[in-house]
Backbone bond lengths (Angstrom), bond angles and torsions (degrees), N, CA, C in turn:
res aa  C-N    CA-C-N  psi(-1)  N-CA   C-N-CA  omega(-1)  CA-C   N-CA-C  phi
1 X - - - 1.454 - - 1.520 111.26 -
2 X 1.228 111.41 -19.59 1.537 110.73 -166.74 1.524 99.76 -71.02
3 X 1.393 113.52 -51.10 1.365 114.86 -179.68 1.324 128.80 -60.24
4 X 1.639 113.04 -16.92 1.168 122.97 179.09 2.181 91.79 -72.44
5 X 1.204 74.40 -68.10 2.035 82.87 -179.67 1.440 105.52 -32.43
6 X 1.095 124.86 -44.76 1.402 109.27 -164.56 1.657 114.17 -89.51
7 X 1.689 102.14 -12.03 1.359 97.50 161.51 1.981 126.52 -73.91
8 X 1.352 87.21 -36.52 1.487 111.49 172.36 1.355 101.30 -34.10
9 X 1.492 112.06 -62.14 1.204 132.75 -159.70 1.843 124.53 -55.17
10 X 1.793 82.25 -42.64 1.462 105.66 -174.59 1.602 110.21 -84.49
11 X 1.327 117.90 0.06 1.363 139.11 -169.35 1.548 101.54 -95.61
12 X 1.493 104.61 -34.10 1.546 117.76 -173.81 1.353 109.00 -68.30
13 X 1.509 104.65 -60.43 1.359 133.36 178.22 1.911 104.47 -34.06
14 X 1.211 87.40 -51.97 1.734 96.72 -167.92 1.559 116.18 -64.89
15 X 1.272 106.04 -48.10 1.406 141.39 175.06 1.326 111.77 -42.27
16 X 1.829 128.34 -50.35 1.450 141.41 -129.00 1.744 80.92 -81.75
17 X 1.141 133.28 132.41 1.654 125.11 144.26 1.357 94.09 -62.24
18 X 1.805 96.88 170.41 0.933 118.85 -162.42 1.503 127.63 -71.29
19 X 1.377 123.72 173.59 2.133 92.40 -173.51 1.285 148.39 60.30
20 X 1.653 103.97 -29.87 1.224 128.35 163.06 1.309 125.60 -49.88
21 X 1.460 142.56 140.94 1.854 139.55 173.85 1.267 95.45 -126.57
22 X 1.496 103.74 125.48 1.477 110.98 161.74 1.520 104.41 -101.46
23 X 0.946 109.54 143.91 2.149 127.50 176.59 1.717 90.96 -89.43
24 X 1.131 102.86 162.99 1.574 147.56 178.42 1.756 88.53 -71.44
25 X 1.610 100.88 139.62 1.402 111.44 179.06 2.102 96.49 -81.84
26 X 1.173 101.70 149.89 1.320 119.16 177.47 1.389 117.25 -123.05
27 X 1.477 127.26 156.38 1.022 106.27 -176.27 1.851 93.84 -130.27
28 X 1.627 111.60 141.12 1.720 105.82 -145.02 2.210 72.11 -115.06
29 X 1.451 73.57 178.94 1.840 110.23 179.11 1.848 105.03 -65.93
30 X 0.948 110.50 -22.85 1.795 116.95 156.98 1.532 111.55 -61.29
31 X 0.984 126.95 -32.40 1.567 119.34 179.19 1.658 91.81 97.19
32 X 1.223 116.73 6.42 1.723 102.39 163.69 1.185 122.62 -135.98
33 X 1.688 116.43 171.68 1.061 125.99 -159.49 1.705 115.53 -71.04
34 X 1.086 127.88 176.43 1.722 112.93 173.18 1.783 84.56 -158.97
35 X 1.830 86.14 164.23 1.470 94.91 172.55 1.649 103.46 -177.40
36 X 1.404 121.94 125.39 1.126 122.72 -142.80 1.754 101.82 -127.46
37 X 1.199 103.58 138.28 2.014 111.55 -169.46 1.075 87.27 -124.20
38 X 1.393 131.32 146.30 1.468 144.11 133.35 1.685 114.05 -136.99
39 X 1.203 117.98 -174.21 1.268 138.35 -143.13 1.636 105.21 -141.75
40 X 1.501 108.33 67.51 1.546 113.73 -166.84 1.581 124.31 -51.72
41 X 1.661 111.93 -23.20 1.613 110.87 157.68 1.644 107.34 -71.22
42 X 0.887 147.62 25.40 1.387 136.42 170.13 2.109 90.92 -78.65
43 X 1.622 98.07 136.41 1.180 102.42 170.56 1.504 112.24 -69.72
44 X 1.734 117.38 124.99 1.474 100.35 163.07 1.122 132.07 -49.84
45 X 1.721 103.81 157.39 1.610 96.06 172.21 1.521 85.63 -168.65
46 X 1.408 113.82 153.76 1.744 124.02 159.71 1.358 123.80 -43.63
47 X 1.292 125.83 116.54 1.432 138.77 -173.97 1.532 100.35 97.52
48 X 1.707 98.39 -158.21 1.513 101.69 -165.87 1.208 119.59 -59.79
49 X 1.289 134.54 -171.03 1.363 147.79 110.52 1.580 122.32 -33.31
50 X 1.420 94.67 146.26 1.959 89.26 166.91 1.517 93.16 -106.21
51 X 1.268 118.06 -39.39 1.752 115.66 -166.43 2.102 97.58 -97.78
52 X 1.271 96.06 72.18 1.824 94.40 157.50 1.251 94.53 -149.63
53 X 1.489 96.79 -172.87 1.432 109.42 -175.85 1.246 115.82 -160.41
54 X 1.616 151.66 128.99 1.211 143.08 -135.39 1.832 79.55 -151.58
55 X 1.347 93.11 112.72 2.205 100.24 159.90 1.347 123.45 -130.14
56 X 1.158 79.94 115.23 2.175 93.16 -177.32 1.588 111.22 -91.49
57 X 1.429 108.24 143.64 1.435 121.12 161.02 1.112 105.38 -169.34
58 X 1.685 107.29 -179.31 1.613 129.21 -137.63 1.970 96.94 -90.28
59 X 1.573 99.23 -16.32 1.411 88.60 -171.37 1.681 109.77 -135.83
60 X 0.980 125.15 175.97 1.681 110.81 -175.09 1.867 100.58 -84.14
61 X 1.351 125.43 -27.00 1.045 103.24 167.55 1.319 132.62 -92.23
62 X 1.389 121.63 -1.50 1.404 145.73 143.92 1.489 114.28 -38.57
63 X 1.197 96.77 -48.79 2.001 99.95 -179.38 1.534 110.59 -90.04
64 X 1.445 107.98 -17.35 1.654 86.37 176.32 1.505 107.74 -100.61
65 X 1.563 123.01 -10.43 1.377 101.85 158.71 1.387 133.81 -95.87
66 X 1.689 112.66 5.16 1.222 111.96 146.30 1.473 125.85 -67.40
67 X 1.389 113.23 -31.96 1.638 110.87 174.64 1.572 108.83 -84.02
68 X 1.361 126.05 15.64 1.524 129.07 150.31 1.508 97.64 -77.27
69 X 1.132 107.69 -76.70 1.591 111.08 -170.99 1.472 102.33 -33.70
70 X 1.210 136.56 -83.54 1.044 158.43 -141.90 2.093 97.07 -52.63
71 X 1.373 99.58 -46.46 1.521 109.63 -171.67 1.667 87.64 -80.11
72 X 0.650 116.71 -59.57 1.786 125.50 -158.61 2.105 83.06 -36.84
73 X 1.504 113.40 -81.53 1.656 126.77 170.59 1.543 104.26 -7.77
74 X 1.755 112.53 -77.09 1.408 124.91 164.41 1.640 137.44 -34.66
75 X 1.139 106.92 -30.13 1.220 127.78 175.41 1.999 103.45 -82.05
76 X 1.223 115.88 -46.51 1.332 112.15 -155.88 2.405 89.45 -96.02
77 X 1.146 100.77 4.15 1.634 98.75 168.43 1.478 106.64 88.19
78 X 1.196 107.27 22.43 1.893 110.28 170.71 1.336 104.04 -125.67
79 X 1.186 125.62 -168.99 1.308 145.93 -99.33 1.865 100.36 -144.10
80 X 1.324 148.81 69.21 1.013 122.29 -122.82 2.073 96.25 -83.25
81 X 1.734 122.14 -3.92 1.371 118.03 -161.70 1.983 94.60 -41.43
């Protein structure tokens, strides 16, 4: 699994547009995984973000290669649902 993770990982790496910080997957009081992208030049403002991105799954390498996918979508100017 490790090697899978570290591909996951390197998938992320590739994936991130530019400027972008992805956080460390966590695992919350839901029983699942989380892992959170945003886009630190986004001007603040009250409430969400428009440029982040939050990907959950059942396992830690589940969530970081959904947050490849998810950035990879983001990166190319679509939509990652």
């Amino acid at each position: 699994m490790t090697d899978d993770l570290e591909t996951a990982w390197n998938a992320v790496h590739d994936a991130t547009p530019a400027g972008w910080h992805v956080g460390r997957p966590t695992y919350d009081e839901r029983r699942q995984w989380v892992q959170y992208a945003f886009d630190p030049s986004e001007r603040p403002r009250v409430g969400l973000r428009s440029r982040e991105w939050t990907a959950v799954g059942t396992s830690e390498l589940e969530v970081v290669a959904e947050m490849a996918r998810c950035l990879r979508k983001i990166r190319e100017g679509k939509a990652p649902g």
